[in-house]
C-alpha positions as CSV (number, residue, x, y, z in Angstrom):
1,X,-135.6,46.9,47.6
2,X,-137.6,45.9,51.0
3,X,-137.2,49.3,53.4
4,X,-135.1,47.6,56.1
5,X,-136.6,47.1,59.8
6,X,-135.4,49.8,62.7
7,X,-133.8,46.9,64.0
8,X,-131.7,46.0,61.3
9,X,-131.0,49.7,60.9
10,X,-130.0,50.0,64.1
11,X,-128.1,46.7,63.7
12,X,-125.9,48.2,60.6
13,X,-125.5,51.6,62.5
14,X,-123.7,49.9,65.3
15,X,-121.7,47.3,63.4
16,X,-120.4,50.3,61.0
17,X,-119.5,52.5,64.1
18,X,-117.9,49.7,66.2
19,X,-115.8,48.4,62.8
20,X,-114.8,52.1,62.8
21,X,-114.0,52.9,66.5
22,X,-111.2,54.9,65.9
23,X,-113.0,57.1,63.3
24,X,-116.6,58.6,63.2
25,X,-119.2,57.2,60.7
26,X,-121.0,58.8,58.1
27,X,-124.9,58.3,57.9
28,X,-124.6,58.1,54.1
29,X,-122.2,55.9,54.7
30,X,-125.0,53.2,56.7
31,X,-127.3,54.2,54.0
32,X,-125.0,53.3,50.8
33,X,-124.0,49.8,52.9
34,X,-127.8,49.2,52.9
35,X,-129.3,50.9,49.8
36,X,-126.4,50.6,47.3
37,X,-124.3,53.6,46.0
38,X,-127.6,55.0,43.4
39,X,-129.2,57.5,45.3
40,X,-132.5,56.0,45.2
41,X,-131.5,53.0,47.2
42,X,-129.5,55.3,49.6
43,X,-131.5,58.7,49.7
44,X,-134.6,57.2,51.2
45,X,-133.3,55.4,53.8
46,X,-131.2,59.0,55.4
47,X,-134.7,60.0,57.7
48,X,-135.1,56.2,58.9
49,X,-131.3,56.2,59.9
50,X,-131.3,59.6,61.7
51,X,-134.6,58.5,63.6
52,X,-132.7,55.2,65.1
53,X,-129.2,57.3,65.7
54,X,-131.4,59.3,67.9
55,X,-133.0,56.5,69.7
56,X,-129.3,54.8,70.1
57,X,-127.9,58.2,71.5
58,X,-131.3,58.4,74.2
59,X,-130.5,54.2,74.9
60,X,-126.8,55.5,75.7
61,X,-125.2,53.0,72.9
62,X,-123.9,55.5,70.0
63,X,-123.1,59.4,69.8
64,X,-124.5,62.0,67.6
65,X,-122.2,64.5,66.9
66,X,-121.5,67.4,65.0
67,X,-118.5,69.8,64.3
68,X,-116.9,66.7,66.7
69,X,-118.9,67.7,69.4
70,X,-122.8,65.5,70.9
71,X,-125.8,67.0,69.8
72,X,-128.7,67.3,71.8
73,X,-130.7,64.2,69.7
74,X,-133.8,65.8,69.8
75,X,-132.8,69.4,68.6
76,X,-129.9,69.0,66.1
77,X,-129.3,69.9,62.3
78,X,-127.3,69.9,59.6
79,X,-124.6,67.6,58.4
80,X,-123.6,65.0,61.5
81,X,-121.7,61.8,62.4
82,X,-122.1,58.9,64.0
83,X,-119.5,57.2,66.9
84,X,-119.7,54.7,70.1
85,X,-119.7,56.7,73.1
86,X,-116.9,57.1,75.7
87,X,-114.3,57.9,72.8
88,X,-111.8,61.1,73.0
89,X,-113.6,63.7,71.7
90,X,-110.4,65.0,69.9
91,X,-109.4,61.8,68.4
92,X,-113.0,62.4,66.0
93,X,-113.6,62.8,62.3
């Protein structure tokens, strides 16, 4: 497996959020669509997709959130999800 470009990351992050507009997304989930469901297609590519979720959340064009609320992208941790911003916080995960 070729380690996919941040565009095409960034591509897959935004296609996965937008089919799921109603929902939040998982970051496994992006990594599993691009890596396959054994966890070394999928593990490696979890720092490449968190890197490109924070750049879409600092271009404005995706929300990082945790316990359904935004993170501050550049100081965040744990466990998060992914959603298109200007969606009703209390409709999330």
């Amino acid at each position: 497996m070729t380690t996919p470009t941040d565009d095409e990351l960034a591509e897959t992050i935004l296609r996965l959020t937008t089919e799921r507009s109603d929902r939040t997304t998982s970051p496994m989930d992006i990594a599993r669509t691009l890596g396959g469901d054994h966890p070394d297609g999928w593990g490696p590519l979890m720092q490449p997709i968190r890197r490109v979720a924070v750049q879409l959340m600092k271009d404005g064009r995706l929300v990082i959130t945790r316990k359904g609320r935004p993170v501050d992208p550049d100081d965040f941790r744990g466990v998060y999800r992914l959603r298109l911003p200007g969606h009703d916080e209390a409709s999330q995960d």
